[in-house]
N, CA and C of each residue as an Amber inpcrd file, in Angstrom:
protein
   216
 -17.4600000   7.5520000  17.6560000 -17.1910000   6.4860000  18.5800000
 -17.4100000   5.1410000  17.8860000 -18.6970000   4.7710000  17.7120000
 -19.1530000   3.2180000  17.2950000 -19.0060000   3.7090000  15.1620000
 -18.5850000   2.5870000  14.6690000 -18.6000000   3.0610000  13.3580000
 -18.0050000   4.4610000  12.8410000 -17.2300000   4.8460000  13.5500000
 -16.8710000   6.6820000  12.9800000 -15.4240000   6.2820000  12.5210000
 -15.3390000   6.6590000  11.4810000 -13.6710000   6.8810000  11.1410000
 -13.1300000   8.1330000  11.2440000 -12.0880000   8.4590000  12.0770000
 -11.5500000   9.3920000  12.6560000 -10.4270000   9.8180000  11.2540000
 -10.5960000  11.1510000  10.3440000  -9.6680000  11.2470000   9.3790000
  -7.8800000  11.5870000   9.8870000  -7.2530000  10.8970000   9.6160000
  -5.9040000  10.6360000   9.8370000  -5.0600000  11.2520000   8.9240000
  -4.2860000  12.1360000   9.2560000  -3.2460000  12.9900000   8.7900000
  -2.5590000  12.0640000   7.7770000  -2.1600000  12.4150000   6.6310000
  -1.6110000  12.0880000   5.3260000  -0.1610000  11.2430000   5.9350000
  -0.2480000  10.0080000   5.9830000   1.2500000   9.5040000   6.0570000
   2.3670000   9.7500000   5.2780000   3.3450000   9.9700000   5.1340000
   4.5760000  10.2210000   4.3170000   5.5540000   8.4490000   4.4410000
   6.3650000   8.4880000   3.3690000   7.0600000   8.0370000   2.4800000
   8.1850000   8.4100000   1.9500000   9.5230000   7.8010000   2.2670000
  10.5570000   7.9380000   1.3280000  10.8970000   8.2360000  -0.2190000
  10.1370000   8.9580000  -1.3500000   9.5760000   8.6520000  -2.3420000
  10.8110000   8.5680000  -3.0680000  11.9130000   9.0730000  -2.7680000
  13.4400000   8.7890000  -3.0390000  13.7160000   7.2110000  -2.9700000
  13.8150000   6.7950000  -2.5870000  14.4170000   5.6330000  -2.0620000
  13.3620000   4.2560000  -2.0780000  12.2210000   4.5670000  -1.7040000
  10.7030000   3.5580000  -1.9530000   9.6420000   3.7130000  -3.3100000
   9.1310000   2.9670000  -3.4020000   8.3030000   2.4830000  -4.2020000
   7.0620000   1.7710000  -3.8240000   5.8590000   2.2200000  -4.0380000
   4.7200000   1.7850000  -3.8040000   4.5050000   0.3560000  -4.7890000
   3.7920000  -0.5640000  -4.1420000   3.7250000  -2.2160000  -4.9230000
   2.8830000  -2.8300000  -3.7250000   1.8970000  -3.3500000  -4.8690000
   1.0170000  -4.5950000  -4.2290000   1.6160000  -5.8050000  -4.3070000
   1.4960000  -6.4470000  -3.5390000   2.0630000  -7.8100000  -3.4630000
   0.9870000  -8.7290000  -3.7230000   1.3090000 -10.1290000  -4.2470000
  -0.1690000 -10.6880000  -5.0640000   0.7220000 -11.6490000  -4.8900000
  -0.2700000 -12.7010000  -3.9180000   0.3690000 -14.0580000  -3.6920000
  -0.4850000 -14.9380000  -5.3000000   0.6640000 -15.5420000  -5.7330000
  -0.6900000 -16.3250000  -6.6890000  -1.2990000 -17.7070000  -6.3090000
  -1.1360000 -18.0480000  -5.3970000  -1.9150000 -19.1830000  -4.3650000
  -2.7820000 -19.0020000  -3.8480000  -3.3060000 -17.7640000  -3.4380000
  -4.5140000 -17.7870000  -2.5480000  -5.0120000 -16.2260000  -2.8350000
  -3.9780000 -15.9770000  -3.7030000  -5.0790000 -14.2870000  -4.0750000
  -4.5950000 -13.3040000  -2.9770000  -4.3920000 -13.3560000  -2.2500000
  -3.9430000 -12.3610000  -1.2930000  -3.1310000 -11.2640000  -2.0050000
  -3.4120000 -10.2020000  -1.2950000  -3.1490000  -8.9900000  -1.8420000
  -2.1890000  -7.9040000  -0.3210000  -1.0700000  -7.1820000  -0.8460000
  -0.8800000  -6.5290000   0.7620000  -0.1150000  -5.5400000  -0.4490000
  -0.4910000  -4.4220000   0.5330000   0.2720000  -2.9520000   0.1900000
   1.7230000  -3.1390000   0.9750000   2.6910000  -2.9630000  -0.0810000
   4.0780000  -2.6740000   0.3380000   4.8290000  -1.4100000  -0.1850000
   6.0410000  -1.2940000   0.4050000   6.3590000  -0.3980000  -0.2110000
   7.8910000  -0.6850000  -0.6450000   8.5970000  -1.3120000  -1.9780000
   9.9150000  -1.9580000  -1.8280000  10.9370000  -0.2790000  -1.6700000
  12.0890000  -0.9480000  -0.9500000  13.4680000   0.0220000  -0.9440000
  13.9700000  -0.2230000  -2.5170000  14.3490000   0.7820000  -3.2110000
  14.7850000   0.4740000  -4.8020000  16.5170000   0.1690000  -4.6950000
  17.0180000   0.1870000  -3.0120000  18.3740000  -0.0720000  -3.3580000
  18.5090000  -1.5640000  -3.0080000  17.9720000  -2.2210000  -2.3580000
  17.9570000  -3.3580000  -1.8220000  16.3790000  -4.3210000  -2.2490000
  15.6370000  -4.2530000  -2.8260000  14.5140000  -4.7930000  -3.3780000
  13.4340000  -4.9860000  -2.3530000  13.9430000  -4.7310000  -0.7640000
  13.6110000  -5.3880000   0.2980000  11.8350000  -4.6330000   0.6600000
  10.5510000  -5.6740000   0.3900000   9.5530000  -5.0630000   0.5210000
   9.2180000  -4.9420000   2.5690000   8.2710000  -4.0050000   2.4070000
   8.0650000  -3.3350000   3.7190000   6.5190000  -3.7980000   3.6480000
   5.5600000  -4.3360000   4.0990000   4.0990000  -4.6920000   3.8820000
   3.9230000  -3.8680000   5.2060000   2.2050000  -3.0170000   4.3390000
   1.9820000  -1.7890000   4.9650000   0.6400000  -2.3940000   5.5660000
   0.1010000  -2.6890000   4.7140000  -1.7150000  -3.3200000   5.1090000
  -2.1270000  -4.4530000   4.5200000  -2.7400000  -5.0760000   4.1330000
  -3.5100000  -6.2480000   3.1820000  -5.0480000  -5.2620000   2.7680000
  -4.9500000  -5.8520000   1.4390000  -5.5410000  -5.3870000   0.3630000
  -6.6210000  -6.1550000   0.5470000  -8.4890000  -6.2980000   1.3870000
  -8.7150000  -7.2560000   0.6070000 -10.3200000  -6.7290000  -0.1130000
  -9.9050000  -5.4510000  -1.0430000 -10.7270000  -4.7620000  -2.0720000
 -10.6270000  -3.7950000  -2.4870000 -11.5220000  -3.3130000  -3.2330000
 -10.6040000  -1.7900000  -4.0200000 -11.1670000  -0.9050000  -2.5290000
 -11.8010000  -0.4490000  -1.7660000 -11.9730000   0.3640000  -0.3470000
 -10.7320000   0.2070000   0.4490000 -10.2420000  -1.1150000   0.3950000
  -8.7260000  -1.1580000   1.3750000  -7.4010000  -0.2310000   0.4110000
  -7.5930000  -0.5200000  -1.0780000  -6.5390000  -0.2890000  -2.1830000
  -6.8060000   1.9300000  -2.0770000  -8.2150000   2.1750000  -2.4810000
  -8.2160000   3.8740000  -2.2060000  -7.9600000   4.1570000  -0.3830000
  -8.0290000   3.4620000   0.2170000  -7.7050000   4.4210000   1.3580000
  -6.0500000   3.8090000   1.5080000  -5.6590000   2.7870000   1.1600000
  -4.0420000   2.8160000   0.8570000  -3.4110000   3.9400000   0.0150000
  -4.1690000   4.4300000  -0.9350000  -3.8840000   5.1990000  -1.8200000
  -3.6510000   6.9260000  -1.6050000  -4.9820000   6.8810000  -0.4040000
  -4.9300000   8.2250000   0.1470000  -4.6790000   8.0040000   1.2880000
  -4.1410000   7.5630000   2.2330000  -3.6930000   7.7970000   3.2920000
  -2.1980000   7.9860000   3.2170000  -1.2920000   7.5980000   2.0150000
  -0.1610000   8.0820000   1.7390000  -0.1130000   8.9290000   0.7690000
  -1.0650000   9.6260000  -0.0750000  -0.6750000  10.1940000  -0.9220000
  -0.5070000   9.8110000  -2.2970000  -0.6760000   8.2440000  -2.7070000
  -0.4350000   8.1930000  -4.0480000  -1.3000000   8.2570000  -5.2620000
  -1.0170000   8.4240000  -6.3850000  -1.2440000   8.8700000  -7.9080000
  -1.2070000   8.2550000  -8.2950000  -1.9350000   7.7420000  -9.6320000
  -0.9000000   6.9500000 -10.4620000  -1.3780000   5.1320000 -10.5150000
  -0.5900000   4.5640000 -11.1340000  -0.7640000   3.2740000 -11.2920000
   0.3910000   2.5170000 -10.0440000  -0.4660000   1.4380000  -9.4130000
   0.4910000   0.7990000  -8.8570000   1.0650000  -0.2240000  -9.2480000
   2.5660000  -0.8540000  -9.2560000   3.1870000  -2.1070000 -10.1160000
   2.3660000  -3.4290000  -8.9120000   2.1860000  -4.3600000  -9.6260000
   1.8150000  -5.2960000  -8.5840000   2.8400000  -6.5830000  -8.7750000
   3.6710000  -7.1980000  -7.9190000   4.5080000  -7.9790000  -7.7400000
   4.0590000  -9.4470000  -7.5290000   4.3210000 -10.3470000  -7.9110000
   3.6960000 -11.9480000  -7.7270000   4.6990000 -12.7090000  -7.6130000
């Protein structure tokens, strides 16, 4: 109830067609999980990033591996 995080079923992803990318404003540091379409460049912002705890549960709540590209 108070403080409990309820574990949430693995979200899915286009992995065809999308691409995982942080977005990195360089003005103010801001950080947001997106995910761009690779046919149209067009990013999708999933959450805001603001530490590596927001970046691993971005990471596992969809599933990803790997290195992410970060965009500025």
């Amino acid at each position: 109830m108070f403080g409990r995080k309820k574990k949430c079923a693995a979200k899915t992803y286009d992995k065809e067609n999308m691409k995982p990318v942080i977005h990195c404003s360089i003005c103010t540091g801001e950080q947001a999980a997106c995910f761009e379409d690779r046919r149209t460049g067009q990013l999708h912002e999933v959450m805001l990033i603001r530490g590596e705890g927001d970046l691993a549960a971005f990471r596992e709540e969809y599933g990803i591996d790997g290195e992410i590209e970060r965009r500025y």
